[in-house]
C-alpha positions in Angstrom: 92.8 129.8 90.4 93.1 126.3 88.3 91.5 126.3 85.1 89.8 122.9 85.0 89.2 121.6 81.5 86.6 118.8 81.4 85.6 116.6 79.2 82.3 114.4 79.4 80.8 111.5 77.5 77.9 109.9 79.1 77.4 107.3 76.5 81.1 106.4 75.9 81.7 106.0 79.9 78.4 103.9 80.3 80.0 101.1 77.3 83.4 101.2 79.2 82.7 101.5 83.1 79.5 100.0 83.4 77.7 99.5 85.6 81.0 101.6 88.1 79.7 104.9 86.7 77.2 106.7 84.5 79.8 109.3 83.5 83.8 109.9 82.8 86.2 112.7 82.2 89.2 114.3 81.7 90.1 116.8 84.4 93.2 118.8 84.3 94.6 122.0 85.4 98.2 123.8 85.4 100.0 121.2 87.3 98.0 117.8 86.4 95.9 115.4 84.7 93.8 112.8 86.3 90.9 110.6 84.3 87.4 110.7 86.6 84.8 107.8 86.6 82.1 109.3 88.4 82.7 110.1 92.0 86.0 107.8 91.7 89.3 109.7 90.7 91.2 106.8 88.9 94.2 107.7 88.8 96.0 111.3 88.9 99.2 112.6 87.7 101.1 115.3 88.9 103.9 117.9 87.2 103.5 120.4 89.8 107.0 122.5 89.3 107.1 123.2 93.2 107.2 119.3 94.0 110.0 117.7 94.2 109.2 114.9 90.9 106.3 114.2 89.1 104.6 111.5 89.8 101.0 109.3 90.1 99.3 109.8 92.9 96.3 107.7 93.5 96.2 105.1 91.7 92.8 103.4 92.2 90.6 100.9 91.1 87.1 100.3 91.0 86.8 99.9 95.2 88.1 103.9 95.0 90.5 103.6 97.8 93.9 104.8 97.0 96.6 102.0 96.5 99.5 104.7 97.0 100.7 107.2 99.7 102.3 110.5 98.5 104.6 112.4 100.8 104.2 110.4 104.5 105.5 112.1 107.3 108.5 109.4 107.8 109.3 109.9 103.9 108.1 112.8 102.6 110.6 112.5 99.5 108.5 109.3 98.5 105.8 110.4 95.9 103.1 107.4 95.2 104.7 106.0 91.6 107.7 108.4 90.8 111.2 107.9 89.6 114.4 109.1 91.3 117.9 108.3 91.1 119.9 108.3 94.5 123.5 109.2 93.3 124.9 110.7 90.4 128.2 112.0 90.6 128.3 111.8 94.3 125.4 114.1 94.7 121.9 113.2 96.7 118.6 113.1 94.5 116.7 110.8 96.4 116.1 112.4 100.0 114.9 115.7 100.6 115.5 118.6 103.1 112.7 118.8 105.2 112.3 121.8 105.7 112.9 123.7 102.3 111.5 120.4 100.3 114.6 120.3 97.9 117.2 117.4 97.1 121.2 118.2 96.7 120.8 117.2 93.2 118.2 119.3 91.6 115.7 117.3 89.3 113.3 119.4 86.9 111.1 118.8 84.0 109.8 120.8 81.4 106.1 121.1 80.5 104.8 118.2 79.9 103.2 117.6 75.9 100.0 115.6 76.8 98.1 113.9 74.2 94.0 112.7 75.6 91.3 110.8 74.2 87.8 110.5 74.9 88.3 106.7 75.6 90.4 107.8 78.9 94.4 107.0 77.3 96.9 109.2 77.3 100.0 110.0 76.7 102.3 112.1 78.2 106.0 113.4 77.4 108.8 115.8 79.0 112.5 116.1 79.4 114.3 115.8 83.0 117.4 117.3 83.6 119.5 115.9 86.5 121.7 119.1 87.7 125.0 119.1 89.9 124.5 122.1 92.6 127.5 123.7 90.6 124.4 124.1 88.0 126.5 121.3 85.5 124.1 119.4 83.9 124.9 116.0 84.4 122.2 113.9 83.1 119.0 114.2 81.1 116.1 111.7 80.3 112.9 112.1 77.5 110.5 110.3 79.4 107.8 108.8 77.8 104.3 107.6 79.9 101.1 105.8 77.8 98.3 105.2 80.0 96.1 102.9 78.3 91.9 103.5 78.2 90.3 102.0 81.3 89.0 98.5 80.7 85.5 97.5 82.0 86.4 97.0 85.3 88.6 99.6 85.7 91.7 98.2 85.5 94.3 99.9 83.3 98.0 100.1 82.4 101.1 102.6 82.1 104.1 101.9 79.9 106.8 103.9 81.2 109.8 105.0 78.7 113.0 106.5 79.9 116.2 107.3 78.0 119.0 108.7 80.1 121.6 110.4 78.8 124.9 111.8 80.8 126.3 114.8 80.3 129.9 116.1 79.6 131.5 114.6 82.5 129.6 111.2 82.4 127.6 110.2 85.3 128.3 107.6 87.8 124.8 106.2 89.3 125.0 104.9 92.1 122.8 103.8 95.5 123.3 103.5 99.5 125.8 100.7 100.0 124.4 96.9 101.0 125.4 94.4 103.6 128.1 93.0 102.5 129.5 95.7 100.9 131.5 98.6 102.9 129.9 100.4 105.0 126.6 98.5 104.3 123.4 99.3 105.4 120.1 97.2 106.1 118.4 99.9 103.5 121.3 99.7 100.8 120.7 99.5 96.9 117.1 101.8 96.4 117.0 104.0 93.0 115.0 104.1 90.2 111.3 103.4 89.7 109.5 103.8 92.7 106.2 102.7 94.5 105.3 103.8 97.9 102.0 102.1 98.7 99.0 102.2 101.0 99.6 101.9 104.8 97.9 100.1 107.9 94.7 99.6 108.2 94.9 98.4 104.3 96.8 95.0 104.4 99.3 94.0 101.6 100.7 91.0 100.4 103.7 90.7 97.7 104.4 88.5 95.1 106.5 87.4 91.7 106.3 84.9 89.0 107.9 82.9 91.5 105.6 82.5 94.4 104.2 84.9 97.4 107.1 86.7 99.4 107.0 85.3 102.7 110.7 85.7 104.3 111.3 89.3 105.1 114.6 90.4 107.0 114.5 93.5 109.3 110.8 94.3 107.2 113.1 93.8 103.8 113.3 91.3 100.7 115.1 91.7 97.8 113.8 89.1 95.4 114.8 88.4 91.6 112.7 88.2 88.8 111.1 89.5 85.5 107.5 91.4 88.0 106.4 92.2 91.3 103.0 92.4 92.6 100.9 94.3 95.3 97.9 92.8 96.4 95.8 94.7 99.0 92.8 94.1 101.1 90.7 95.4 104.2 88.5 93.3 106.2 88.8 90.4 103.6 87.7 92.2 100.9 89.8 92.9 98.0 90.6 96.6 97.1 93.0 95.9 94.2 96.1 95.6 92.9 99.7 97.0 91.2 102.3 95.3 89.4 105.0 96.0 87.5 106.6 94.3 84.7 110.5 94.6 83.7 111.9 94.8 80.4 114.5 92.4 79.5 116.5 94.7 78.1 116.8 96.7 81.3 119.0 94.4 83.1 118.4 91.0 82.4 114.9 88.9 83.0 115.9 88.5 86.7 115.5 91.6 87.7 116.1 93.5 90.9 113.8 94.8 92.9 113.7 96.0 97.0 110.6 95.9 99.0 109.9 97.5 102.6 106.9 95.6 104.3 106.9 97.0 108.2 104.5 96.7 110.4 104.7 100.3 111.2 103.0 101.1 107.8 106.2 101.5 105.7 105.6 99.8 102.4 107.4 100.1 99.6 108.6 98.7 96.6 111.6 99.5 94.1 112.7 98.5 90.4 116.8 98.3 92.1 118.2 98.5 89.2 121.4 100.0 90.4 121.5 96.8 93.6 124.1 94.8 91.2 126.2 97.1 90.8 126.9 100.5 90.1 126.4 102.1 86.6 129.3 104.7 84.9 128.2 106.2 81.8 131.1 108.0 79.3 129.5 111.4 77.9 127.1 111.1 75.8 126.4 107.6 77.1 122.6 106.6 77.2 120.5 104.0 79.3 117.0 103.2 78.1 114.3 101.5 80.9 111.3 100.5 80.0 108.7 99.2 82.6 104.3 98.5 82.6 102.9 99.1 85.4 99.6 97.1 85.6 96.6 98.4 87.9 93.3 95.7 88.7 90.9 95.6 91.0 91.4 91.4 91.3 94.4 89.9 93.2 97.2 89.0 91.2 98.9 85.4 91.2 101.6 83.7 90.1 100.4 82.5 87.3 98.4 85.7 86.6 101.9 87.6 86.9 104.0 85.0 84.3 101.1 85.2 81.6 101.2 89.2 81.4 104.9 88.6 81.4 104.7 86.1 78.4 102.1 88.6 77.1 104.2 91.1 76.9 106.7 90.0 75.1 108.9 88.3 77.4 
């Protein structure tokens, strides 16, 4: 039975959500956390040992629909806002079996040290380790999430910290080859931060500080550049949006990233930051990524995107 440990503040909620709700809370149990306004789960995160990663799954916004899809049929390895790795040392973490659930490469956490407030932040912390199936440990991270208080109109924010570092024998991260590359594929160059969002009937357009993606090849684009944005709507109304901004130091201002738009309901977007090239760390070599992942219920734009980019810091 889950243990649910509430905590409510009526007059707090009213100041910070009004007029969305007349209450908030905390709401957790064994295996997550998720902040409640009212009858509207904001968002919800998930450390569930028998999953396959942890991960956010919905994020919402003040409409209440979900802007993320957890475990489709097609991809049941994708996990709403998650982080995987595709290759280390040769070894699969990415996909899944179907039937048992489990990757080649074994990913697993340990309990999670969460930190709440009554405003609705939070802060949560673990260690991955990345294990070979010879049981060799071959990579760990200390992953760091803040998830900042909701604003008054229910957007909110989650700066994501993770320091890699490999183990005795190094670690060699790499992805699916591209086109152009040998044995190429349409799908090459995924790993890394992912985002699998909200399908048909929910429409979604995709942008960057440089314009709206418009050009996609076989449902794909691979633009360059410092965010990415998701806007999404249903029947002309606006249901909200995600973003996420890339730290310079991860790999340069132009960064990477691949998006999947099908018509078939596959959407997806991903912080490539292995597409360049792949990445060899020595022993004891380290790799520190750093993203914010921005949540609104208003379209983003252009313009919208470079400011929270200047405003970060960039």
């Amino acid at each position: 039975m889950r243990i649910y440990k509430l905590i409510s503040f009526a007059s707090t909620a009213i100041s910070l959500l009004a007029p969305l709700t007349s209450f908030a809370e905390w709401q957790r149990d064994e295996t997550t956390l998720a902040w409640r306004s009212g009858d509207r789960l904001l968002w919800r995160f998930s450390y569930d040992p028998a999953k396959g990663k942890p991960f956010f799954d919905p994020l919402t916004t003040s409409s209440g629909t979900s802007l993320t899809k957890v475990r489709s049929p097609e991809l049941p390895w994708h996990y709403g806002l998650w982080f995987s790795w595709k290759f280390i040392n040769g070894v699969n973490y990415w996909e899944e079996d179907r039937q048992s659930g489990k990757s080649e490469g074994s990913t697993r956490w340990s309990p999670p040290q969460i930190e709440t407030h009554a405003d609705g932040s939070a802060v949560i912390q673990f260690t991955a380790t990345y294990t070979h199936p010879s049981g060799r440990v071959d990579m760990t991270e200390q992953r760091k999430l803040e998830i900042s208080a909701p604003a008054n109109d229910g957007s909110y924010s989650i700066h994501w910290h993770s320091h890699f570092m490999a183990g005795k024998s190094g670690a060699v991260l790499d992805r699916t080859p591209l086109l152009g590359e040998p044995d190429g594929k349409v799908n090459g160059g995924y790993g890394g931060l992912g985002l699998s969002l909200a399908s048909a009937p929910i429409e979604m357009s995709v942008l960057t500080t440089q314009g709206l993606i418009t050009h996609y090849d076989s449902d794909r684009a691979r633009p360059a550049a410092p965010a990415i944005a998701a806007n999404f709507t249903l029947d002309d109304q606006d249901l909200g949006s995600i973003a996420i901004l890339s730290d310079r130091a991860n790999i340069g201002e132009k960064a990477p990233w691949y998006v999947v738009n099908a018509p078939s309901g596959l959407r997806f977007i991903c912080a490539a930051i292995l597409a360049p090239q792949v990445r060899r760390l020595p022993s004891g070599g380290e790799w520190k990524l750093h993203y914010r992942i921005l949540v609104q219920p208003r379209p983003w734009t252009p313009n919208a995107l470079r400011a929270a980019v200047r405003e970060w810091g960039f």
